[in-house]
C-alpha positions in Angstrom: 16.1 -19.9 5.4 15.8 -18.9 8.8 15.8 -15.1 10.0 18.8 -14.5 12.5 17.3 -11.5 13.7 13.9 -13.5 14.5 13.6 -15.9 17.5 10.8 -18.4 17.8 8.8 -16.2 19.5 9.1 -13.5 17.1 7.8 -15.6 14.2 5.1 -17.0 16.2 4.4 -13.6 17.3 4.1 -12.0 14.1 2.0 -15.6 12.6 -0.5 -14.4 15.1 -0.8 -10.6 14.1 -1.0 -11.4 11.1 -4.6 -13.2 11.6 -5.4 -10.5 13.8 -3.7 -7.6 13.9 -5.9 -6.1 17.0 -4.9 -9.0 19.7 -5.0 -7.9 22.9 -1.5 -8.0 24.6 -2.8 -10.0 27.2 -4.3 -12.7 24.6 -1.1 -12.9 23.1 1.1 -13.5 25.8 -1.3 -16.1 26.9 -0.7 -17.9 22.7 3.0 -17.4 23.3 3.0 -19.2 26.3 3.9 -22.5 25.0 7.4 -21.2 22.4 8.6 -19.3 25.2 10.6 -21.5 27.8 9.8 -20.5 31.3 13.0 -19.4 33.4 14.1 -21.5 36.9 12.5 -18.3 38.5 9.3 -17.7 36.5 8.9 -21.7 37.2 9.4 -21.6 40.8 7.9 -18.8 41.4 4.7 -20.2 39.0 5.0 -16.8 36.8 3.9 -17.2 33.0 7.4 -17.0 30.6 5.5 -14.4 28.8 3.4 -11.1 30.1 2.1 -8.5 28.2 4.2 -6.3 28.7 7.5 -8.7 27.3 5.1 -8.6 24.2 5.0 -5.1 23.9 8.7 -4.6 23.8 8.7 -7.2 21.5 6.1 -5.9 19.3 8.1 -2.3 19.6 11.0 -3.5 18.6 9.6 -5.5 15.1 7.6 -2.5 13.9 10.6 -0.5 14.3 11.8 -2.2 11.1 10.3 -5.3 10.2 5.8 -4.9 10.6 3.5 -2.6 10.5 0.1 -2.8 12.1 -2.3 -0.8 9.9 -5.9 -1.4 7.7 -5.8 -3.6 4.9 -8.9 -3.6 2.3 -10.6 -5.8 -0.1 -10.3 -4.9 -3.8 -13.8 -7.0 -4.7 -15.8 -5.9 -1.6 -15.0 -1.8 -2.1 -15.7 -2.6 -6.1 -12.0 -1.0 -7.1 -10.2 -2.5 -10.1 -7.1 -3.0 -10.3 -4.0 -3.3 -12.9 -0.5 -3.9 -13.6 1.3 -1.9 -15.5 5.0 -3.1 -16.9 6.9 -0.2 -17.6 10.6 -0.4 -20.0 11.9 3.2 -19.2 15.4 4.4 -21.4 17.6 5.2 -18.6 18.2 4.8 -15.0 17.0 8.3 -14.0 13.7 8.2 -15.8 13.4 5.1 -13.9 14.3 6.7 -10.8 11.8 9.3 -11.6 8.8 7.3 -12.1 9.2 5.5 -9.3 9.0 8.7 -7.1 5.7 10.0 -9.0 4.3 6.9 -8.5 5.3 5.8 -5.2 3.4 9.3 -4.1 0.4 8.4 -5.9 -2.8 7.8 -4.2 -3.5 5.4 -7.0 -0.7 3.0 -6.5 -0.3 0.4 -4.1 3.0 -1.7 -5.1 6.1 0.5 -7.2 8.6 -2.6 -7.7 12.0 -2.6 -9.7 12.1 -5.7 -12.2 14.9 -7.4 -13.6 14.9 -8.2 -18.1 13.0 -6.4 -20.5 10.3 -4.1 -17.8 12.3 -2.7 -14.8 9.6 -1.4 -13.0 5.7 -3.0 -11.8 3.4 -0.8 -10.6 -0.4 -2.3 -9.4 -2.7 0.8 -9.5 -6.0 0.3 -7.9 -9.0 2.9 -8.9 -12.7 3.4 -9.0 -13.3 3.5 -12.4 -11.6 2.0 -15.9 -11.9 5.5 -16.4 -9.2 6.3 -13.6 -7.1 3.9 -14.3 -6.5 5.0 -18.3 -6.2 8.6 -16.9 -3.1 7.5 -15.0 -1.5 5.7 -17.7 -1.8 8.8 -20.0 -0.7 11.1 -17.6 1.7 9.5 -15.8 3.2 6.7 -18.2 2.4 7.6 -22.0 3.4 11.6 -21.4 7.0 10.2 -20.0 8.8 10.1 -23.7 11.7 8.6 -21.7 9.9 5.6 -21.7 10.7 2.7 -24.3 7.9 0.7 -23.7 5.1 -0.6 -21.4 2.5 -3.4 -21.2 -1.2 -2.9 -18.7 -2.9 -6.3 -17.6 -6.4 -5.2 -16.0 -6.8 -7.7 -13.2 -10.3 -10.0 -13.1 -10.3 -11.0 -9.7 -8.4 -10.3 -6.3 -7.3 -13.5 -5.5 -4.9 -13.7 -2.6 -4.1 -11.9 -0.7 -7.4 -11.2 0.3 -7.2 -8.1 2.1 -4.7 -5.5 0.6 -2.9 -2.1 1.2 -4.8 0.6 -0.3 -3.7 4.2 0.1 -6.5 6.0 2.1 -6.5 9.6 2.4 -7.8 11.7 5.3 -10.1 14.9 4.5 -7.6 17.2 5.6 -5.0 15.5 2.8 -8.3 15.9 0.1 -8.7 19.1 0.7 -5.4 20.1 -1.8 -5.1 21.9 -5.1 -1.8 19.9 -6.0 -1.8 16.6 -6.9 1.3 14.6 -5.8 2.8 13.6 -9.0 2.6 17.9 -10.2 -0.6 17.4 -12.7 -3.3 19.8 -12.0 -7.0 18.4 -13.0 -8.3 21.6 -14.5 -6.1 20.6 -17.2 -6.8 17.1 -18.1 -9.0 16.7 -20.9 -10.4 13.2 -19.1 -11.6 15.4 -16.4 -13.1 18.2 -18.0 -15.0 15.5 -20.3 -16.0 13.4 -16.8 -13.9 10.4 -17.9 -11.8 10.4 -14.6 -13.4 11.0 -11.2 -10.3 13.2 -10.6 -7.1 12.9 -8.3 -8.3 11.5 -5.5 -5.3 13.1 -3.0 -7.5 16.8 -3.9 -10.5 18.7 -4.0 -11.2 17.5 -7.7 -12.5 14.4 -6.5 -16.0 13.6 -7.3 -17.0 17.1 -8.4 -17.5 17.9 -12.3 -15.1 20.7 -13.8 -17.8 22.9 -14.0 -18.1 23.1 -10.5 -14.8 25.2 -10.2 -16.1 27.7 -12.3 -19.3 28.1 -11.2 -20.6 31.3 -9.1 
């Protein structure tokens, strides 16, 4: 079904971002050449129907709501894992809950509401096997508002290859809260070095010792 809000050149646009999403303007313009129609004046005048600055405004106006242009990484390459976890939660505020914990979790890359038996999907991508049980206890089996709940660990990144993972700057690991309110210091898995720690703080890669140490 065709996008009303989309022209040809929109679609064709966004087909090429999407192989590259650092085209130069003026390489693009010169691709759209042939969708876009040249007017009586760009034709008499022998003027390109598209320039790169037509492409800009274009490409302003779709990430105002439709794209966005930004670093995509490869689950096999960075040696993450990933899971799905199908969640069953008792009511519609639990569910409404979770999926604000989770959709601020460094951990999580998709938060999706389901329809039947599991109403939300969450894919969590982590380091370790390690992390990725420490976020199911804390965030998932500690919730007594939920029913029931099913993890698949995933084998191998298939398609699509290259994936939105939540990257942190240093400023934003720097914290002492985590995003979903659990402090470190008091998780068992990371006092025993099971998880690596919240990766949106300064827990991160350093032993609980560490913060007690003079």
């Amino acid at each position: 079904m065709k996008n009303e809000q989309l022209d040809e050149v929109d679609e064709e646009l966004i087909a090429f971002l999407f192989q590259n999403g650092r085209e130069k303007l003026t390489k693009l313009a010169e691709m759209l050449q042939f969708v876009k129609k040249p007017s009586e004046s760009q034709v008499k005048n022998k003027k390109p129907s598209m320039s790169h600055v037509s492409v800009q405004k274009r490409l302003v106006k779709l990430q105002e709501k439709m794209i966005k242009i930004q670093a995509n990484c490869h689950i096999n390459a960075l040696k993450m894992i990933s899971a799905y976890a199908m969640i069953e939660t008792k009511d519609y505020e639990t569910e409404r809950r979770l999926i604000e914990k989770s959709r601020l979790c460094p951990r999580v890359s998709l938060v999706d509401r389901l329809s039947g038996k599991y109403n939300i999907l969450i894919q969590i991508i982590c380091p370790s096997i390690g992390d990725v049980n420490c976020f199911i206890s804390s965030v998932i089996k500690s919730d007594d508002q939920i029913r029931s709940y099913k993890v698949y660990n995933s084998i191998s990144n298939v398609k699509p290859g290259f994936i939105p993972i939540p990257q942190l700057s240093l400023e934003q690991k720097e914290n002492k809260n985590t995003p979903c309110g659990m402090n470190c210091l008091f998780c068992g898995m990371y006092k025993d070095g099971t998880c690596l720690g919240c990766p949106a703080t300064s827990f991160q890669n350093k032993k609980y010792s560490e913060f007690f140490s003079n």
